[in-house]
N, C-alpha and C positions, 0 to 999 in steps of 0.2 A: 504494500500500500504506500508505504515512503517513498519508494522506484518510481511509483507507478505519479506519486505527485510531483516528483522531481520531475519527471520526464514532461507533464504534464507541464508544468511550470518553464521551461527550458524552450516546448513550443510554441507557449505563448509568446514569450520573450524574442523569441527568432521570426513567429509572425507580426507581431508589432513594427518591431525593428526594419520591413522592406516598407510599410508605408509613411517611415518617417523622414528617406532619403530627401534631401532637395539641395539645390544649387545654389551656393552664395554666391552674390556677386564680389564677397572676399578673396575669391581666390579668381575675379578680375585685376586685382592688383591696387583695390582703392576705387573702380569703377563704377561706379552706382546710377549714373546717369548717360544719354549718348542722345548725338543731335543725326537728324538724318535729314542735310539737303538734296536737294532734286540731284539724283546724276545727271550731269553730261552725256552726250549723245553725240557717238561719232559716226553714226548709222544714217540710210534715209529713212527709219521706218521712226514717222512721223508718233510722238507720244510715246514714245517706247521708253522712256526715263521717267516720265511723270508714273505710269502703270508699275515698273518697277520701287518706284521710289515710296509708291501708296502701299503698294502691299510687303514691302519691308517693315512700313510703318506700320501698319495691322498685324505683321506678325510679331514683333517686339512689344504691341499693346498690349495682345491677347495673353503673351509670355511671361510679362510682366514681371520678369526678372531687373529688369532694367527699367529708368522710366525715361520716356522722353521730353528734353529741353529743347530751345533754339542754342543756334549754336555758342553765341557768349556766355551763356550759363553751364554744357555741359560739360562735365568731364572727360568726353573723349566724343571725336566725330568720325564717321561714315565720310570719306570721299570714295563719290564711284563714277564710273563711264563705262558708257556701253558701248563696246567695241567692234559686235560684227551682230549682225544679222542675214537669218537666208534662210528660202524656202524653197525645198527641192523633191522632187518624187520620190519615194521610199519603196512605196511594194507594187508592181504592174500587175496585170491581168492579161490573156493568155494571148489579147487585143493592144499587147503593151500600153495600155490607156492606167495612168497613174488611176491606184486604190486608194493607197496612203502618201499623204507628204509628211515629213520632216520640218519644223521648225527649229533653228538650232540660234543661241542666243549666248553671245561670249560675252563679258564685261573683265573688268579692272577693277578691285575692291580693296581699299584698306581701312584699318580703323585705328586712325593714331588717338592720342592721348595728347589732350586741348594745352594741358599744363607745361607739359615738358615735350610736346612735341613727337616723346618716341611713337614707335610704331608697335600697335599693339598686337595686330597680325597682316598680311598682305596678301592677295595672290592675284596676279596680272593677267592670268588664264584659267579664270572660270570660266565653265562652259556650260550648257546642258541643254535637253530638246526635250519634244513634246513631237507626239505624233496626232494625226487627225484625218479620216475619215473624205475623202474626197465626196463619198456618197450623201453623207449622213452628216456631217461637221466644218467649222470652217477654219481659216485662217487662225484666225480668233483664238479658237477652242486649243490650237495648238502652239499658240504664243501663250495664251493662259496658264499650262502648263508647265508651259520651260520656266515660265518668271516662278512657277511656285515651287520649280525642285531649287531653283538659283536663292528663292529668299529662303527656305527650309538651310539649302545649305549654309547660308550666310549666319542666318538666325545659331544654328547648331555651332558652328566654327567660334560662334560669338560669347555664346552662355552658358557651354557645355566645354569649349575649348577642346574641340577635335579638330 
């Protein structure tokens, strides 16, 4: 019966313990707050910064790890640019008539730190796509996509530090 409560006791403790995980922003280095202006746009695909730029900012709201300032108040900022865009056939049909297209969407991202300057993390060749439906889907539905694997990965690289 003592085994039997210890044991008992021992799972509780170990199932408690996985819902108590969460991510300080102390082991950002002091960073607690982060400004996000509009990327830049080295592309012609017209709004393609502002789209980006909005749904960075809704995933950092929603995360709420971080809160967001303008940029003279935050402790560390978001510069980004977006460096390529293209939209090109992905899967044919036995008519070679495009199925699926590719949307594929690179930027430039860093997030330095407003105080001193440093750089908190960088990388000049992010990528990623989104596929869409030529039948059934548009353009759209496939830029949609790429911005949100792009802010996912930003968001993660940002709060989780991978």
């Amino acid at each position: 019966m003592k085994n039997m409560l210890l044991v008992l006791t021992a799972l509780l403790s170990v199932s408690c313990a996985c819902g108590i995980y969460t991510f300080s922003p102390s082991a950002l280095g002091g960073i607690k707050t982060i400004a996000i202006p509009v990327f830049k746009n080295q592309t012609t695909e017209y709004g393609l910064e502002e789209l980006i730029t909005q749904e960075l900012t809704q995933a950092f709201v929603e995360d709420n790890t971080l809160k967001i300032l303008p940029e003279h108040q935050a402790d560390a900022i978001f510069i980004g640019t977006v460096t390529s865009y293209s939209r090109e056939g992905y899967t044919y049909d036995v008519n070679e008539q495009v199925e699926e297209y590719i949307v594929r969407i690179g930027l430039e991202v860093k997030l330095e730190n407003s105080k001193s300057g440093k750089i908190i993390w960088e990388e000049k060749n992010l990528s990623d796509y989104g596929l869409y439906s030529s039948l059934e889907e548009t353009e759209t539905d496939g830029k949609s996509e790429a911005v949100k694997k792009l802010v996912d990965e930003i968001l993660n690289r940002t709060v989780k530090g991978w």
